[in-house]
C-alpha positions in Angstrom: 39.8 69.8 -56.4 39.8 71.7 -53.1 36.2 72.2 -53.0 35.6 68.6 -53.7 37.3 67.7 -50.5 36.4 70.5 -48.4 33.2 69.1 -46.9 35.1 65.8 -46.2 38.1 68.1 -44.5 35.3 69.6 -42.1 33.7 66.2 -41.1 37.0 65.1 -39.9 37.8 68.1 -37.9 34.0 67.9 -36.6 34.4 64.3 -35.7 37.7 64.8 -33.5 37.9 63.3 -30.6 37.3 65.6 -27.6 40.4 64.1 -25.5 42.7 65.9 -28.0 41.6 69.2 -25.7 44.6 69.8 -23.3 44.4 68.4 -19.7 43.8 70.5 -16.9 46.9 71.2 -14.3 46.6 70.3 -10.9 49.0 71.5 -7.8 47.8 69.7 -5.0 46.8 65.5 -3.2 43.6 66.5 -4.3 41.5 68.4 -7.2 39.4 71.3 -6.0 36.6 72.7 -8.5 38.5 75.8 -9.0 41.2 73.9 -10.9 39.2 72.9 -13.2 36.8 75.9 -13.3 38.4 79.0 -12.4 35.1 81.2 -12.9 33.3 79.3 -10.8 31.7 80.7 -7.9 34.4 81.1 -4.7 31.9 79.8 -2.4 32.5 76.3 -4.1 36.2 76.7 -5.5 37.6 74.7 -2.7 35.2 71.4 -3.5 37.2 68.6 -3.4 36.2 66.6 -5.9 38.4 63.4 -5.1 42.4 62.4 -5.0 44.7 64.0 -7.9 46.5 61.6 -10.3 50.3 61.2 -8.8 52.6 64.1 -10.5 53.1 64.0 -14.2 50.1 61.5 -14.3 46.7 61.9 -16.3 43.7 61.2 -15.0 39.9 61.4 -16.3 37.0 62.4 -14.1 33.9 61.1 -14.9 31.6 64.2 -15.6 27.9 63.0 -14.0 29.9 62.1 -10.6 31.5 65.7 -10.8 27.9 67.0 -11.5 26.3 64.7 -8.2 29.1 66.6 -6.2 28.2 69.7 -7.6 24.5 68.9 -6.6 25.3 67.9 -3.3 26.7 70.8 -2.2 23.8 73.5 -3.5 25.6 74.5 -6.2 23.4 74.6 -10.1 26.0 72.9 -12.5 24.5 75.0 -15.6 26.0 77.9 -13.8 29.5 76.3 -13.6 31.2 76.4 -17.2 33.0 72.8 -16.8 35.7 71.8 -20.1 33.5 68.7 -21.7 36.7 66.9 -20.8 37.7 66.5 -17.7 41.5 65.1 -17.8 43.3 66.3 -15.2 47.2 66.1 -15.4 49.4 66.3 -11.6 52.1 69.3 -11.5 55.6 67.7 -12.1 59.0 68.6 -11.7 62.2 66.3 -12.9 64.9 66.6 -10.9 68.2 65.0 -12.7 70.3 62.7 -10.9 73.3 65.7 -10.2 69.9 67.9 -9.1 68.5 65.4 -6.2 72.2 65.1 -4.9 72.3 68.9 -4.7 68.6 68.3 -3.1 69.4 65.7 -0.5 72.6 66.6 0.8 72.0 68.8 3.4 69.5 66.4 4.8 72.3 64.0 4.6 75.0 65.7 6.5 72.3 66.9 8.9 71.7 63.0 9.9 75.5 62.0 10.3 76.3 60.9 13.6 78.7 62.5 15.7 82.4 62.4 14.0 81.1 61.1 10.9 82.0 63.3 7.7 80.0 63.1 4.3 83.5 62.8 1.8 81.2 62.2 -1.6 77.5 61.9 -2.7 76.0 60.6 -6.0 72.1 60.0 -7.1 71.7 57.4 -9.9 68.4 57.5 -10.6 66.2 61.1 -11.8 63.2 62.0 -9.7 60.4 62.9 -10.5 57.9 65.2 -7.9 55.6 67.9 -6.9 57.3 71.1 -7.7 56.7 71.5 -4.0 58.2 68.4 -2.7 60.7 68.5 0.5 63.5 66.5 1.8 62.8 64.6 5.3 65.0 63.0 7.7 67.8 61.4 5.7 68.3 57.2 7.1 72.4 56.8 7.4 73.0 53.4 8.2 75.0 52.9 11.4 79.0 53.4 10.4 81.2 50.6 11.6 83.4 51.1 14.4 86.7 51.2 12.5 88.4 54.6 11.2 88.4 55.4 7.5 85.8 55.2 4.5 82.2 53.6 4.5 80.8 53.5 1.6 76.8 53.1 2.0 73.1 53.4 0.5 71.0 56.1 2.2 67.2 56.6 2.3 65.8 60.1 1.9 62.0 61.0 2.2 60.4 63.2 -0.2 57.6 65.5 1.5 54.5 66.6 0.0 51.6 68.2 1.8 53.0 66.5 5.2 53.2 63.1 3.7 56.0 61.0 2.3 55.6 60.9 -1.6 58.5 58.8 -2.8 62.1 57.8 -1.3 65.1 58.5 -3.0 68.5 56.1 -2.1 71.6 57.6 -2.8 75.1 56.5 -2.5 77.6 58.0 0.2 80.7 57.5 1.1 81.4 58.4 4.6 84.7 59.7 6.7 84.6 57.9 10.3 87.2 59.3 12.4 89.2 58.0 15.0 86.3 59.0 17.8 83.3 58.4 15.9 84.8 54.5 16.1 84.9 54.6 19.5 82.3 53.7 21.6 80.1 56.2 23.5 81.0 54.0 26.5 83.3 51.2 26.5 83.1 47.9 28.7 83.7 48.9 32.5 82.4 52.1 32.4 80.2 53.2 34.9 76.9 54.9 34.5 73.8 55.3 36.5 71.0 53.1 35.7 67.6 54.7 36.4 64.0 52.5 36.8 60.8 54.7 36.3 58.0 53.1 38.6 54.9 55.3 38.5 55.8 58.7 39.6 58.6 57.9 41.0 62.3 57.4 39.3 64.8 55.5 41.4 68.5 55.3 40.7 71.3 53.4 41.1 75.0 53.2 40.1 75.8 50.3 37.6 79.0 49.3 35.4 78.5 48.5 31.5 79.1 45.0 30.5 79.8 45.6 27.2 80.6 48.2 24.7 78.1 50.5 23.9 76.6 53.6 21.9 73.6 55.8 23.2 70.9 54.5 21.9 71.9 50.8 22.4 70.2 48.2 24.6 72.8 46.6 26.5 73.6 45.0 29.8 74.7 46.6 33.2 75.5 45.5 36.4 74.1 46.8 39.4 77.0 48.0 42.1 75.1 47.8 45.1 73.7 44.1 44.6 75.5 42.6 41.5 72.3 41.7 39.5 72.3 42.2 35.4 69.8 44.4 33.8 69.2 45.5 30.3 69.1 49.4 29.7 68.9 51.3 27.2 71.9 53.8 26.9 70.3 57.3 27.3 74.0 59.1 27.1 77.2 58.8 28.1 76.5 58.1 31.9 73.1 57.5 31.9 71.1 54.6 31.2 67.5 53.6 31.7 66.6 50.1 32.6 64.4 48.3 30.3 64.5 44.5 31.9 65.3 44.5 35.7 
C-alpha cells in the first residue's frame, strides 16, 4: 500500500508552495543585497534595495524589480545566487511591560525638573522594537505648584537609526517638594529685561508682574519708564523681551 501512494506523496511535496521557505532577517530602515545574498559580490552588498518591513513584520520583494536594481547598477543577476523567495522579515525584540520600565527610567529621572523626585514607575503595555532601539528625551508634563504626589502619563521616544520609531507612555508618580512648588521668581521680583536689536543687546532693570518659572512668557515692568513688556524668563534674574 506504500508504493501505491508513494508517487502521489512526492507530487505533493513537489507541488509546495515556495513561501513555506523561511524569510530572510533584516537589521536595519532598509534591506541591502547582502541580507538577502551574503555571497554576493562586496562591491554591491550595500545596494539598497528599498525600505525594510517595520520590526517583527514580513514583507515580499518582488523579484524582476530586485533584478532591474541589480541591472542598474552593473551588476549580472545570474552571478548573484538570490532565494526564489524573497520574504524578508524586520529584526524584533519584545520588551515586557516590567522590561520598558527598567528601559525608560533613566530617561525619565533625567527629564525631571529641578526638586521633582520620580517615587514609582509602571509600563502597561509590551513593546515591541529594533533590538537596537534607544530611549530619547523623556516628556514630563509640568508638575503643579503644590507639594506632595503627581501622578502623571509620560512620553518616551524610542530611537532607531536617528529616527523616532514608536513612543511609549508610561505612568509616574512624582515627589514635588516644597521648592520645586515654588516659583523660580515670584510677583515683585526684579530681573533685568534684555532687547536684542541687531548686533546690539540693550538692557534694562524691570520687576515681574506675575509669578513665574524659567521658561515662561510673562509680563515685566520696565523701572526706568513704567511700560509692560512680555519676556520670556531666561533664569532667575534674567529675562528677554519678546513684545516691547
Amino acid at each position: 500500500m506504500m508504493k501505491r501512494f508513494a508517487p502521489a506523496l512526492a507530487a505533493a511535496l513537489l507541488a509546495a508552495p515556495a513561501f513555506a521557505d523561511d524569510p530572510l532577517l533584516v537589521t536595519g530602515p532598509r534591506v541591502e543585497l547582502g541580507e538577502l545574498a551574503p555571497t554576493a559580490p562586496e562591491a554591491f552588498r550595500d545596494l539598497d534595495l528599498g525600505p525594510a518591513p517595520p520590526p517583527g513584520g514580513t514583507m515580499l520583494l518582488e523579484r524582476e524589480r530586485v533584478l532591474a536594481q541589480l541591472r542598474s547598477v552593473g551588476a549580472d543577476p545570474k552571478a548573484i545566487p538570490l532565494p526564489k523567495i524573497l520574504r524578508v522579515v524586520g529584526a524584533s525584540r519584545r520588551w515586557s511591560p516590567p522590561e520598558v520600565t527598567a528601559f525608560v527610567r533613566e530617561a525619565v529621572e533625567t527629564a525631571l525638573p529641578r526638586g521633582v523626585t520620580l517615587a514609582h514607575l509602571e509600563a502597561k503595555m509590551p513593546l515591541v522594537a529594533a533590538p537596537d532601539a534607544a530611549v530619547g528625551h523623556a516628556e514630563v508634563p509640568k508638575p503643579p505648584k503644590h507639594a506632595g504626589p503627581f501622578r502623571t502619563a509620560v512620553i518616551v521616544p524610542i530611537i532607531v537609526g536617528g529616527q523616532v520609531a514608536a513612543r511609549v507612555t508610561v505612568m509616574a508618580t512624582l515627589d514635588v517638594s516644597d521648592a520645586a512648588a515654588r516659583p523660580d521668581v515670584m510677583r515683585g521680583s526684579r530681573v533685568t529685561l534684555v532687547i536684542d536689536r541687531r548686533s546690539a543687546r540693550i538692557g534694562a532693570a524691570g520687576i515681574a508682574l506675575a509669578d513665574a518659572d524659567v521658561g515662561d512668557v510673562g509680563d515685566f515692568r520696565v523701572d526706568k519708564t513704567g511700560r509692560v513688556v512680555r519676556a520670556r524668563l531666561d533664569a532667575t534674574d534674567l529675562a528677554s523681551v519678546v513684545s516691547p
